[in-house]
NUZAVEX-900925 format. One line per field, with one value per residue: residue number from 1; residue in one letter; z, y, x negated of N, C-alpha, C in turn. Coordinates in steps of 0.05 Angstrom, whole numbers, padded with zeros to 5 digits. Example, Ala and Ser with C-alpha at 12.3 -4.5 7.8 and 13.67 -1.06 7.14 Angstrom:
<rs>
i [1	2] .
aa [A	S] .
n.Z [00156	00142] .
n.Y [-00114	-00045] .
n.X [-00264	-00257] .
ca.Z [00156	00143] .
ca.Y [-00090	-00021] .
ca.X [-00246	-00273] .
c.Z [00156	00157] .
c.Y [-00066	00001] .
c.X [-00264	-00258] .
</rs>
This chain:
<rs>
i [1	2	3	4	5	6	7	8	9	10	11	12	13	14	15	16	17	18	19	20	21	22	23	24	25	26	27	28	29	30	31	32	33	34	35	36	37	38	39	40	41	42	43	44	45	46	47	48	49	50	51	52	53	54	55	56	57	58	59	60	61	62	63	64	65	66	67	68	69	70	71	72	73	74	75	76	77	78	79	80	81	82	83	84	85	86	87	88	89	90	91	92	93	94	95	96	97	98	99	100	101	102	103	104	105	106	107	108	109	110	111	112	113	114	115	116	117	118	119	120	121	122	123	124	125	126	127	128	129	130	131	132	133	134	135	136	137	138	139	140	141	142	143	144	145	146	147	148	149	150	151	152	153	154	155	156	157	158	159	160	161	162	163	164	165	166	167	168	169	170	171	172	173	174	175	176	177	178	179	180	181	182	183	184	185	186	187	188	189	190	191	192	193	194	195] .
aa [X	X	X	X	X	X	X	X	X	X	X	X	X	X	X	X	X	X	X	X	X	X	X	X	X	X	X	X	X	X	X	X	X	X	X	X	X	X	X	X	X	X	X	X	X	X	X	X	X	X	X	X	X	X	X	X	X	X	X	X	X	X	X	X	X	X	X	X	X	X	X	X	X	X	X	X	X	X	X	X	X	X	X	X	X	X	X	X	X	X	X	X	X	X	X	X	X	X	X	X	X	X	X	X	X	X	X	X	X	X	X	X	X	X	X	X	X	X	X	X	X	X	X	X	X	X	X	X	X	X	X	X	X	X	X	X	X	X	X	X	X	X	X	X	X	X	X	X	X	X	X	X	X	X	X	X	X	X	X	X	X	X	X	X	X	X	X	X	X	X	X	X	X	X	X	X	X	X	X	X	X	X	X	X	X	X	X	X	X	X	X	X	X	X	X] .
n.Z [00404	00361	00332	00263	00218	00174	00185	00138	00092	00114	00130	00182	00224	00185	00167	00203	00224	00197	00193	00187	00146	00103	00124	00103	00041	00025	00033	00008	-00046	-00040	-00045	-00081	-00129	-00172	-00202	-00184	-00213	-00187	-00183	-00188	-00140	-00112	-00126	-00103	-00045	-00033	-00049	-00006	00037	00067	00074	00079	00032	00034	00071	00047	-00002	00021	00052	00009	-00024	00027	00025	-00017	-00015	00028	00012	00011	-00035	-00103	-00160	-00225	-00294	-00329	-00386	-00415	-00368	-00295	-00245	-00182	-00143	-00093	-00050	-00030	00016	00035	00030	00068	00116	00106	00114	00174	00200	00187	00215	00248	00225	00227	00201	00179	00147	00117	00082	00050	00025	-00008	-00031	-00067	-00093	-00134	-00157	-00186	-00217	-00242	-00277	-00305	-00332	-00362	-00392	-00425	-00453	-00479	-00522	-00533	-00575	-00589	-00644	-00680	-00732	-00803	-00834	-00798	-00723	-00689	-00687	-00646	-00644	-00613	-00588	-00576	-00543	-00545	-00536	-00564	-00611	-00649	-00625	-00622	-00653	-00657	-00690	-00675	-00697	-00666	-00653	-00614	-00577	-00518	-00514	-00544	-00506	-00473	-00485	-00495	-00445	-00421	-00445	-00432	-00382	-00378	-00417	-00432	-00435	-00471	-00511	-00501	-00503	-00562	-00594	-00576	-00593	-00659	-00661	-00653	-00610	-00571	-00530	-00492	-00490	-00478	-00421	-00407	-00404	-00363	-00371] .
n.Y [-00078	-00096	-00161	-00172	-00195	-00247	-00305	-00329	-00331	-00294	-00270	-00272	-00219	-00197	-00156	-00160	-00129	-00103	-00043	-00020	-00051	-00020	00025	00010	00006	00058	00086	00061	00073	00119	00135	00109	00138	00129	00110	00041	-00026	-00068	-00122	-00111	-00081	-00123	-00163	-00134	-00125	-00185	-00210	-00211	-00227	-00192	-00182	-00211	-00240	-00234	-00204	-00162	-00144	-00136	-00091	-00061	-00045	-00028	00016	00047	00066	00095	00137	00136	00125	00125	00100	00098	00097	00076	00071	00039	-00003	-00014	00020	00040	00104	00143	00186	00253	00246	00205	00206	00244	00206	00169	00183	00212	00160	00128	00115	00078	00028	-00022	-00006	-00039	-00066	-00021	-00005	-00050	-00050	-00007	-00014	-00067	-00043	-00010	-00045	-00074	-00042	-00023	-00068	-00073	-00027	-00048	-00081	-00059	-00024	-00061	-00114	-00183	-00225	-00290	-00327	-00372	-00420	-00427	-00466	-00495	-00489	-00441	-00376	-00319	-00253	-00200	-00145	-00083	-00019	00054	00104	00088	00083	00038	00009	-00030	-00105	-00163	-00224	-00296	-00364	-00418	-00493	-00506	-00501	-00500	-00476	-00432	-00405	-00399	-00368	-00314	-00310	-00297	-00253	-00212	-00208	-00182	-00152	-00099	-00127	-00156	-00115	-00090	-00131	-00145	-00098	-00086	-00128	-00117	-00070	-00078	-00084	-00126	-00136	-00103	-00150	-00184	-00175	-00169	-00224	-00240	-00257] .
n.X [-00171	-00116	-00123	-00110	-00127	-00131	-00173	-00204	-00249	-00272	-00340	-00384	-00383	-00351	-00288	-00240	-00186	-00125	-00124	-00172	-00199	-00169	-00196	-00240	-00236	-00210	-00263	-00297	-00276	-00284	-00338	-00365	-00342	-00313	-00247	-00228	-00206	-00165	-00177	-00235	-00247	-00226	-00264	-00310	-00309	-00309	-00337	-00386	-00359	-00339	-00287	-00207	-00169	-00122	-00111	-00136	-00106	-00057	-00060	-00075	-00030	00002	-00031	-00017	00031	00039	00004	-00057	-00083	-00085	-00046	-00077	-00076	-00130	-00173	-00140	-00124	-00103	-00128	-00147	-00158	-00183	-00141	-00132	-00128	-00134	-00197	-00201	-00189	-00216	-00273	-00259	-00252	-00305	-00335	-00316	-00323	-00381	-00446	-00471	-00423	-00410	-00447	-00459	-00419	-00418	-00463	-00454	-00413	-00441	-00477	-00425	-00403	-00456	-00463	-00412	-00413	-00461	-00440	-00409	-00441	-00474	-00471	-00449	-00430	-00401	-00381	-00357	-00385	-00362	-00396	-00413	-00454	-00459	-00458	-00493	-00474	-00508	-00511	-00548	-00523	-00518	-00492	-00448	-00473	-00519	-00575	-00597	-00590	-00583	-00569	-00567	-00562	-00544	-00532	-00496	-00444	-00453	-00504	-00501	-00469	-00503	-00544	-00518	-00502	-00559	-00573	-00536	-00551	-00596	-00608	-00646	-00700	-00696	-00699	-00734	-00779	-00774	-00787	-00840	-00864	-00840	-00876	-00927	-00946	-00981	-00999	-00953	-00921	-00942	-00951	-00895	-00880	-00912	-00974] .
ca.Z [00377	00342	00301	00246	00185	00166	00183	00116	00076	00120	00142	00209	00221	00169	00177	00211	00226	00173	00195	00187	00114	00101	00115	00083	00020	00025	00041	-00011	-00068	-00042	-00050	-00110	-00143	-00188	-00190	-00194	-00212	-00165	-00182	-00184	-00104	-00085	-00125	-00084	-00015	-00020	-00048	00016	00057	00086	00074	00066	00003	00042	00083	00031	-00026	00034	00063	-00016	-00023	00044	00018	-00037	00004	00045	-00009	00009	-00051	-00128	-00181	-00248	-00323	-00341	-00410	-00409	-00344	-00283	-00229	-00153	-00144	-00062	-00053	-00008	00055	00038	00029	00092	00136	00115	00135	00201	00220	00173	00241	00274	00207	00213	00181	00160	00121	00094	00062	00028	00006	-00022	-00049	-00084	-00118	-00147	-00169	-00205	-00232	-00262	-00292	-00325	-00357	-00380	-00400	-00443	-00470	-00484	-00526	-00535	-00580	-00603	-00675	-00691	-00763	-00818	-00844	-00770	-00699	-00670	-00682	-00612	-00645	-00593	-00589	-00553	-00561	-00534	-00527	-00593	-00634	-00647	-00621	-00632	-00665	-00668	-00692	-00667	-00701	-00654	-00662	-00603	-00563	-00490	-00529	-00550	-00489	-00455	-00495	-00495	-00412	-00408	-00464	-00415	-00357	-00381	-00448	-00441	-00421	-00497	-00526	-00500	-00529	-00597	-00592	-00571	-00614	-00680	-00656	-00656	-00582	-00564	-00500	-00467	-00486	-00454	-00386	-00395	-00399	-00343	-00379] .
ca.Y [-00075	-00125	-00181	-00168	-00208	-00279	-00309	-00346	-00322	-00271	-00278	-00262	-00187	-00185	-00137	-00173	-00114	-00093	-00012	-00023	-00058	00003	00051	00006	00013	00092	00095	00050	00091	00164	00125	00105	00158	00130	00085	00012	-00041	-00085	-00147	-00088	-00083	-00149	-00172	-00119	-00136	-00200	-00223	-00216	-00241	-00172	-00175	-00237	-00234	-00228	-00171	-00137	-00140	-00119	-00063	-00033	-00046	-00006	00048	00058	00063	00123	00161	00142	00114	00127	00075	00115	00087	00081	00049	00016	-00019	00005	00030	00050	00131	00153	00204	00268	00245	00169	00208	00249	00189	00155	00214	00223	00144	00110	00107	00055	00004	-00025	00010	-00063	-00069	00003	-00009	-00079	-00045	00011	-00037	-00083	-00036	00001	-00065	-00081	-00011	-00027	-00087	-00058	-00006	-00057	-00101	-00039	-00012	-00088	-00142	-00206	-00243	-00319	-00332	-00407	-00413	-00458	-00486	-00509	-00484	-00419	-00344	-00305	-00227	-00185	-00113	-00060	00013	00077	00129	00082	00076	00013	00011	-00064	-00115	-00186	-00252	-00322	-00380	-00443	-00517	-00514	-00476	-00488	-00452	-00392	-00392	-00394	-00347	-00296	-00297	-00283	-00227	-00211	-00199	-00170	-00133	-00088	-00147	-00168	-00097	-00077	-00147	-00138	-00065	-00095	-00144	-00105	-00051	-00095	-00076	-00158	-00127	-00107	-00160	-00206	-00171	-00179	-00245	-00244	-00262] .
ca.X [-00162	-00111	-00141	-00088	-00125	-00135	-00203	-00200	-00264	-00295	-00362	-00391	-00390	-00336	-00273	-00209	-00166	-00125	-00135	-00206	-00199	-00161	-00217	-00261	-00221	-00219	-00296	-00315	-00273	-00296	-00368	-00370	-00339	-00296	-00225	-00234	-00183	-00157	-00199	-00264	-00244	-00226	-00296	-00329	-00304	-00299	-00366	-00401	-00354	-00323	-00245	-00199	-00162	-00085	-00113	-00139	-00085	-00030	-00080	-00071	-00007	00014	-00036	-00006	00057	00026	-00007	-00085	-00096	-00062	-00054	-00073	-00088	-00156	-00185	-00127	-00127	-00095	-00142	-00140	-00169	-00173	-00132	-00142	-00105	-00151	-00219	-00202	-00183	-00251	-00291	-00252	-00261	-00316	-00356	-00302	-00334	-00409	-00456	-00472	-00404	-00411	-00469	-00465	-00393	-00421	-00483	-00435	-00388	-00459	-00487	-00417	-00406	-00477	-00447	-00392	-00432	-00484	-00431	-00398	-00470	-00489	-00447	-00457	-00411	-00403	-00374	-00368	-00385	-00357	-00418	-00429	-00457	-00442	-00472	-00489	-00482	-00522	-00520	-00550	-00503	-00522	-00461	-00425	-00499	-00524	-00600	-00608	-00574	-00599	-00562	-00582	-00550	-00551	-00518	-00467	-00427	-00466	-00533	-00494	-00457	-00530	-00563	-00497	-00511	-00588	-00575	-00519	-00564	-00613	-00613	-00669	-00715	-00698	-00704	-00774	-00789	-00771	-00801	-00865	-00865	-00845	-00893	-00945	-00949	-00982	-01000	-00940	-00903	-00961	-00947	-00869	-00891	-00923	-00997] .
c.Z [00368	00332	00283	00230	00201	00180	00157	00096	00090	00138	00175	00202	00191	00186	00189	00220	00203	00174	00185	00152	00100	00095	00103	00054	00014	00018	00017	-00034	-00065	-00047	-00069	-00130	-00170	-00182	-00201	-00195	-00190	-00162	-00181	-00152	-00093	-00090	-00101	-00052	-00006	-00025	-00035	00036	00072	00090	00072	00047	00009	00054	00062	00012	-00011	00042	00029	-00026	-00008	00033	00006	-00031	00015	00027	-00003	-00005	-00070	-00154	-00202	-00271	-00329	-00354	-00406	-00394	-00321	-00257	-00203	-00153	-00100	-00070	-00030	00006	00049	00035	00059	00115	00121	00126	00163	00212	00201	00188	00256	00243	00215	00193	00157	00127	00103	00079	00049	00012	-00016	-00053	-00070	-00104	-00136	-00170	-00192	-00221	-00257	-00286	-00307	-00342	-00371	-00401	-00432	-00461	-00486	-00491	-00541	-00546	-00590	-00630	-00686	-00720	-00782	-00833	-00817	-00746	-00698	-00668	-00659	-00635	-00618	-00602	-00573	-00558	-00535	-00545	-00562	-00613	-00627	-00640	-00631	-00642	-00672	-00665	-00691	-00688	-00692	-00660	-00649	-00593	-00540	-00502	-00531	-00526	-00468	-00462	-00495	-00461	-00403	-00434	-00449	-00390	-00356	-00411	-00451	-00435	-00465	-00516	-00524	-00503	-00555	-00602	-00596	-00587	-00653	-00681	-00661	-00622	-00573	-00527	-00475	-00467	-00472	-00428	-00385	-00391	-00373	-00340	-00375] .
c.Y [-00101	-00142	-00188	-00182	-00244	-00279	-00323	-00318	-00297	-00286	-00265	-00232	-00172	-00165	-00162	-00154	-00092	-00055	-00012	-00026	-00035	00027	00045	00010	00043	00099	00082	00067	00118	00154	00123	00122	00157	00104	00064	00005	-00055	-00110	-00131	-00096	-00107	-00158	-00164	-00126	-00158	-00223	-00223	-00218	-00214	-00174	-00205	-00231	-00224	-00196	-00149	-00130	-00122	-00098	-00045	-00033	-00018	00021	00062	00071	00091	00139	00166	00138	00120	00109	00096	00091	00091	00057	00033	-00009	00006	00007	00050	00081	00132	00178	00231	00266	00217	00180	00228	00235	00172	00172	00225	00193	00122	00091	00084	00030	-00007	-00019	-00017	-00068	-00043	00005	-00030	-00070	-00033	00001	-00051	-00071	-00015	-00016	-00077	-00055	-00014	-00042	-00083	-00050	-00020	-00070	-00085	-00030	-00037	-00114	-00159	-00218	-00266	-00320	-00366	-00407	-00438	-00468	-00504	-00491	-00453	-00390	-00333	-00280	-00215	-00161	-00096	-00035	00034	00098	00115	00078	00049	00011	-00013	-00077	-00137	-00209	-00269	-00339	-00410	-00465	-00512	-00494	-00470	-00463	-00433	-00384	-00381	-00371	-00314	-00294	-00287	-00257	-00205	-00186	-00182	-00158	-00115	-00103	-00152	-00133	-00098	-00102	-00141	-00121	-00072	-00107	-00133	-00083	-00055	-00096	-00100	-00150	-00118	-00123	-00187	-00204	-00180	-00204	-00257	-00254	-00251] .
c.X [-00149	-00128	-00119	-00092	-00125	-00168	-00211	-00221	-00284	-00310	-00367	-00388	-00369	-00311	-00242	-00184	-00158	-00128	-00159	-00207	-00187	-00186	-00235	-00255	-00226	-00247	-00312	-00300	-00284	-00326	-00375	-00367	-00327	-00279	-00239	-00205	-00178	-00182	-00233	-00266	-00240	-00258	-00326	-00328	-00302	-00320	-00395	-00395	-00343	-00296	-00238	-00176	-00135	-00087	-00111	-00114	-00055	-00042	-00078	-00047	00010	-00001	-00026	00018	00053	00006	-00043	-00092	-00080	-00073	-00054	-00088	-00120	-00168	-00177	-00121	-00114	-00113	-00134	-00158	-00158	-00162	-00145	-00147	-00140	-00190	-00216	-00201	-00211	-00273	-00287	-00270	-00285	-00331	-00344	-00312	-00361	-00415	-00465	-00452	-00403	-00425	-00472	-00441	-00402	-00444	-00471	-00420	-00413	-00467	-00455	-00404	-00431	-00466	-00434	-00407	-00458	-00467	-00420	-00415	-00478	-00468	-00463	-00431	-00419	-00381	-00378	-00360	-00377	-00364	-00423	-00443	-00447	-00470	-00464	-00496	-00489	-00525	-00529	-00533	-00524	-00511	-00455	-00454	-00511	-00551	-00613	-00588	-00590	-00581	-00569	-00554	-00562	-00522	-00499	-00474	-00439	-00495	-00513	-00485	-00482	-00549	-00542	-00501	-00524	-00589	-00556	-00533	-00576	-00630	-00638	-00686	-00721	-00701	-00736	-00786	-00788	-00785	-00824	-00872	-00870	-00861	-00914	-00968	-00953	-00983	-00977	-00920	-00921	-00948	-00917	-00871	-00903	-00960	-01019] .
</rs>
């Protein structure tokens, strides 16, 4: 088999032939089950070291070229969708990939899929105020309803930006606090605690 890519960023056991990056492309959109953007897919393939960034970007390029893949609009962003021919040609050869790289692909574009949708369910804004330091608004939503809603007002900008990351991460961590808390629930906010 050629060695068609770059070695530049892939890890051991990564993909180096751009056919291959190809079906990994295909295999990872009929997987997931919905289009990603461009930077969605390179994030995904490229933050464990499977693809190198030239391969990949010309491997979607030509796809697009040959009709495995279709660029369509979505929430205003433009997004890659496999197409027929590109969910049939990963299903014929998904088997010429490691099952290794099929699975950290498929792993990765789950875990930032999550992301998104926490990131969308869960905002975190900064507001620098002109009495002085900087409001972190925090929201929780569920389908557009506001579930939570708590304002911090800290001195500077690294605090909000710090407190806007771990609200970030992990939003229900800070709900079923509060919950617990205004519940008067001392007990299970001990154990989130770890007490």
């Amino acid at each position: 088999m050629a060695n068609d890519g770059f070695d530049a960023g892939v890890e051991p056991g990564g993909l180096r032939d751009k056919n291959e990056v190809k079906i990994l492309i295909c295999y990872l959109l009929k997987n997931v089950g919905r289009p990603l953007t461009f930077e969605n897919l390179n994030e995904i393939l490229r933050q464990d070291g499977l693809v190198n960034y030239f391969e990949f970007a010309q491997a979607v390029k030509e796809m697009l070229e040959t009709g495995h893949i279709d660029l369509i609009e979505q929430g205003g962003a433009q997004a890659y969708k496999v197409t027929k021919l590109g969910a049939g040609t990963a299903g014929l050869f998904e088997r010429r990939l490691p099952l290794s790289v099929r699975e950290k692909a498929v792993r990765s574009g789950v875990r930032l899929l999550a992301k998104i949708q926490r990131e969308a369910e869960n905002r975190a804004e900064i507001i620098e105020e002109e009495s002085g330091g900087f409001s972190v608004r925090c929201r929780i939503l569920d389908n557009g309803d506001e579930l939570m809603g708590i304002t911090l007002l800290v001195p500077a900008l690294d605090q909000a930006r710090a407190v806007q990351k771990e609200f970030q991460q992990n939003p229900e961590a800070v709900y079923k606090g509060v919950l617990a808390l205004l519940t008067g629930n001392r007990a299970a906010f001990r154990e989130m605690l770890g007490q």
